[in-house]
C-alpha positions in Angstrom: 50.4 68.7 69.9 51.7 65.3 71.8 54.9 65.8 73.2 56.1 62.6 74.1 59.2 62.0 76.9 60.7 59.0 78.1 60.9 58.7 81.6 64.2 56.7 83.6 65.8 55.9 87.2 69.6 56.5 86.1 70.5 55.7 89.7 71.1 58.6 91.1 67.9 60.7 89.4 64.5 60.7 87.7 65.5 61.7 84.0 62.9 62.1 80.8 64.4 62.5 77.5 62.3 63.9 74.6 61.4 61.0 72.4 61.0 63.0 68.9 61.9 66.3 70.3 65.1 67.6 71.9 64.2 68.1 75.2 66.0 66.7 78.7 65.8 67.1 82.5 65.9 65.4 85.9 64.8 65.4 89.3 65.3 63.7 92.8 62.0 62.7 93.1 59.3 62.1 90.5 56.8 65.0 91.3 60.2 67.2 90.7 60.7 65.5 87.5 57.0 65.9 86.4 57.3 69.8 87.3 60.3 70.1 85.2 59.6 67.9 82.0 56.2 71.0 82.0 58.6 73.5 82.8 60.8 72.1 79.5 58.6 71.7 77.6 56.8 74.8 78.2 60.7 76.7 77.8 61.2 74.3 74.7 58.1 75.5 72.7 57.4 79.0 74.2 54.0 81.0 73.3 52.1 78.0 71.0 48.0 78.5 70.3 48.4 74.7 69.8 47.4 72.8 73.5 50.2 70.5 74.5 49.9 67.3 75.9 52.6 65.2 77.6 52.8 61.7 77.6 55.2 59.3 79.5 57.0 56.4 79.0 58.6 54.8 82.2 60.4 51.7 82.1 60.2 50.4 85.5 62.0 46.9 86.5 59.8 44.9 89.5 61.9 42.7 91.4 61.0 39.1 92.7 58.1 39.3 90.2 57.2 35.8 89.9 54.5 34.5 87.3 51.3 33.1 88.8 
C-alpha cells in the first residue's frame, strides 16, 4: 500500500496532509514531521499485513533562483 502525503511550510510549521487518505499533522522541524506523518499513518491504518510505504510531496519555493 502507498500512502501518499503532501508535505508544506505553513509559516509557522511543517504540515503533511494525506493526498487520497484522511490523514493530517505537523511538526517544528522536519525530522518531527517525518516521525509523525509514521506515527499517523501507522494510528490511521492500525494492524495491516499489507507493508506501507510513504511518499512525499514537498513544494519548496527557492529564492533568488536565477536561470543559467
Amino acid at each position: 500500500m502507498i500512502v501518499k502525503m503532501e508535505v508544506y511550510f505553513d509559516g509557522e510549521a511543517w504540515c503533511a496532509r494525506g493526498m487520497e487518505e484522511d490523514i493530517f499533522t505537523f511538526g517544528s522541524t522536519l525530522d518531527e514531521l517525518y516521525a509523525n506523518i509514521k506515527e499517523a499513518v501507522a494510528t490511521h491504518f492500525g494492524e495491516t499485513a499489507e507493508p506501507i510505504s510513504i511518499q512525499t510531496l514537498t513544494e519548496l519555493s527557492l529564492a533568488d533562483a536565477k536561470a543559467s
